[in-house]
MARDO-693227 format. One record per residue (C-alpha): residue in one letter; x, y, z negated. Coordinates in Angstrom, 3 decimals, padded with zeros to 6 digits, always signed. Example, Ala and Ser with C-alpha at 12.3 -4.5 7.8 and 13.67 -1.06 7.14 Angstrom:
2
code=A c1=+012.300 c2=-004.500 c3=-007.800
code=S c1=+013.670 c2=-001.060 c3=-007.140
***
This chain:
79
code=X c1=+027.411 c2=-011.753 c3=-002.047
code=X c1=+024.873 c2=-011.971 c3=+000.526
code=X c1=+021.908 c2=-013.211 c3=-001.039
code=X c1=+022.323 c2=-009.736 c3=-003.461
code=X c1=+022.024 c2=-007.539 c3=-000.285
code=X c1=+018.606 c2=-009.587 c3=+000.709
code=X c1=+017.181 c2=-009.489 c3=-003.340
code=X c1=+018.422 c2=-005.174 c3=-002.950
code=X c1=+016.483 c2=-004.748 c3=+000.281
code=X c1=+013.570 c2=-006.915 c3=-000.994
code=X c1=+013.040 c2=-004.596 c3=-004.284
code=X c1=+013.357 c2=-001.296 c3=-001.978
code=X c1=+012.142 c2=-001.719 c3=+001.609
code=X c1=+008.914 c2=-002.467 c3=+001.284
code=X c1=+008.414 c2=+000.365 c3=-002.111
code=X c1=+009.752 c2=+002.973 c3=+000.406
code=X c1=+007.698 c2=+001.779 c3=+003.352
code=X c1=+004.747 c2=+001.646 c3=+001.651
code=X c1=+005.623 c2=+005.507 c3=+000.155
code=X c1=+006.336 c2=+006.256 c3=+004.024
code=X c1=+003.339 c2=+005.226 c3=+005.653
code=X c1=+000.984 c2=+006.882 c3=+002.494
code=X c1=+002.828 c2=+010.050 c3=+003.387
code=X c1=+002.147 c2=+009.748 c3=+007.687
code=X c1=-001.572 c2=+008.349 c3=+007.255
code=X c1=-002.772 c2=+009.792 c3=+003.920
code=X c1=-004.602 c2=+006.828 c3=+002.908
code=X c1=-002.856 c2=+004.343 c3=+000.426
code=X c1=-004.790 c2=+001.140 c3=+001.791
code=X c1=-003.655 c2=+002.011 c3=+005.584
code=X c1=-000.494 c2=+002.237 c3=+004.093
code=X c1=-000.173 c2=-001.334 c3=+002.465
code=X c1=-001.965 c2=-002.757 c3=+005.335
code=X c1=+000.417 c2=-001.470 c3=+007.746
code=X c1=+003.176 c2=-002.600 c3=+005.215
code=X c1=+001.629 c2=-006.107 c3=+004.772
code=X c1=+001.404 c2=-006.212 c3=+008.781
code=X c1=+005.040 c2=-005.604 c3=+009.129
code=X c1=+006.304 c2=-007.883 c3=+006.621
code=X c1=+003.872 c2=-010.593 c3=+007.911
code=X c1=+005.673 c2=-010.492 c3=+011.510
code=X c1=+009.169 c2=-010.883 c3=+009.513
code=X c1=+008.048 c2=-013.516 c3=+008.424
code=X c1=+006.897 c2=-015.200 c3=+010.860
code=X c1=+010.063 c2=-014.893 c3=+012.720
code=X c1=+012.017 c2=-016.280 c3=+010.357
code=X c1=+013.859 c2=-013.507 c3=+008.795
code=X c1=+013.414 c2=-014.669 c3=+005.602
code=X c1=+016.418 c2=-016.729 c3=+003.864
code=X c1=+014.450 c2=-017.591 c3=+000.683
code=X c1=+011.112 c2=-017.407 c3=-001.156
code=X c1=+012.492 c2=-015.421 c3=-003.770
code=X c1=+013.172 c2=-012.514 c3=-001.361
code=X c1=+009.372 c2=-013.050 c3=-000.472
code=X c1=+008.396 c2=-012.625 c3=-003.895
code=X c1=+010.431 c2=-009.392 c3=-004.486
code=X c1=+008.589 c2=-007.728 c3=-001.672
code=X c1=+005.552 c2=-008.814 c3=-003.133
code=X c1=+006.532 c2=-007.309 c3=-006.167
code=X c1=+007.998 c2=-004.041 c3=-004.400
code=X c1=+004.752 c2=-003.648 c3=-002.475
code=X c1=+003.044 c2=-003.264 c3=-006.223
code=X c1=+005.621 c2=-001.055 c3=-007.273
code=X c1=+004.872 c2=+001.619 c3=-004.187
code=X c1=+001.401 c2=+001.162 c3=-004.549
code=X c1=+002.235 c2=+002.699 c3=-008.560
code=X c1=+004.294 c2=+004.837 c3=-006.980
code=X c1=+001.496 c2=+006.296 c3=-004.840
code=X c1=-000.667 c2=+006.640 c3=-007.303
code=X c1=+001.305 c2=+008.133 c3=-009.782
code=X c1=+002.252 c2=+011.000 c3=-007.482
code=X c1=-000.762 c2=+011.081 c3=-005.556
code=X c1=+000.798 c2=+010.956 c3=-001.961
code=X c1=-002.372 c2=+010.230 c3=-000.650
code=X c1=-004.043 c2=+013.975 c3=-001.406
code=X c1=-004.343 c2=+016.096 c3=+001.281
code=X c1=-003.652 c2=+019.267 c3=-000.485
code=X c1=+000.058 c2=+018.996 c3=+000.152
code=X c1=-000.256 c2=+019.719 c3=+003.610
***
């Protein structure tokens, strides 16, 4: 039951993060540096049980990006 609470907060974390950081820096490719940065450390400390959960943030990263760009976050008119 724990490895589903990993594989949930791999698909959704790094989405939201990415959304989060597009929407304090206005600029998408700040934002999924920053995001890459973060995860990076994770993993480098070990907080990582599997490779699968590595490959669903991967994946989740791609989704935000969409995400982004679908609803143009990045624009500063919405200030």
């Amino acid at each position: 039951m724990e490895d589903v609470f990993w594989y949930m907060m791999a698909i959704t974390v790094p989405a939201f993060t990415v959304i989060l950081f597009t929407t304090i820096t206005r600029n998408r490719y700040v934002a999924i540096f920053l995001t890459f940065i973060v995860f990076a450390i994770s993993m480098y400390r070990g907080f990582y049980n599997t490779e699968w959960v590595i490959y669903l943030d991967a994946l989740s990263i791609v989704i935000g990006y969409i995400f982004v760009e679908v609803f143009n976050l990045d624009s500063k008119d919405d200030i």
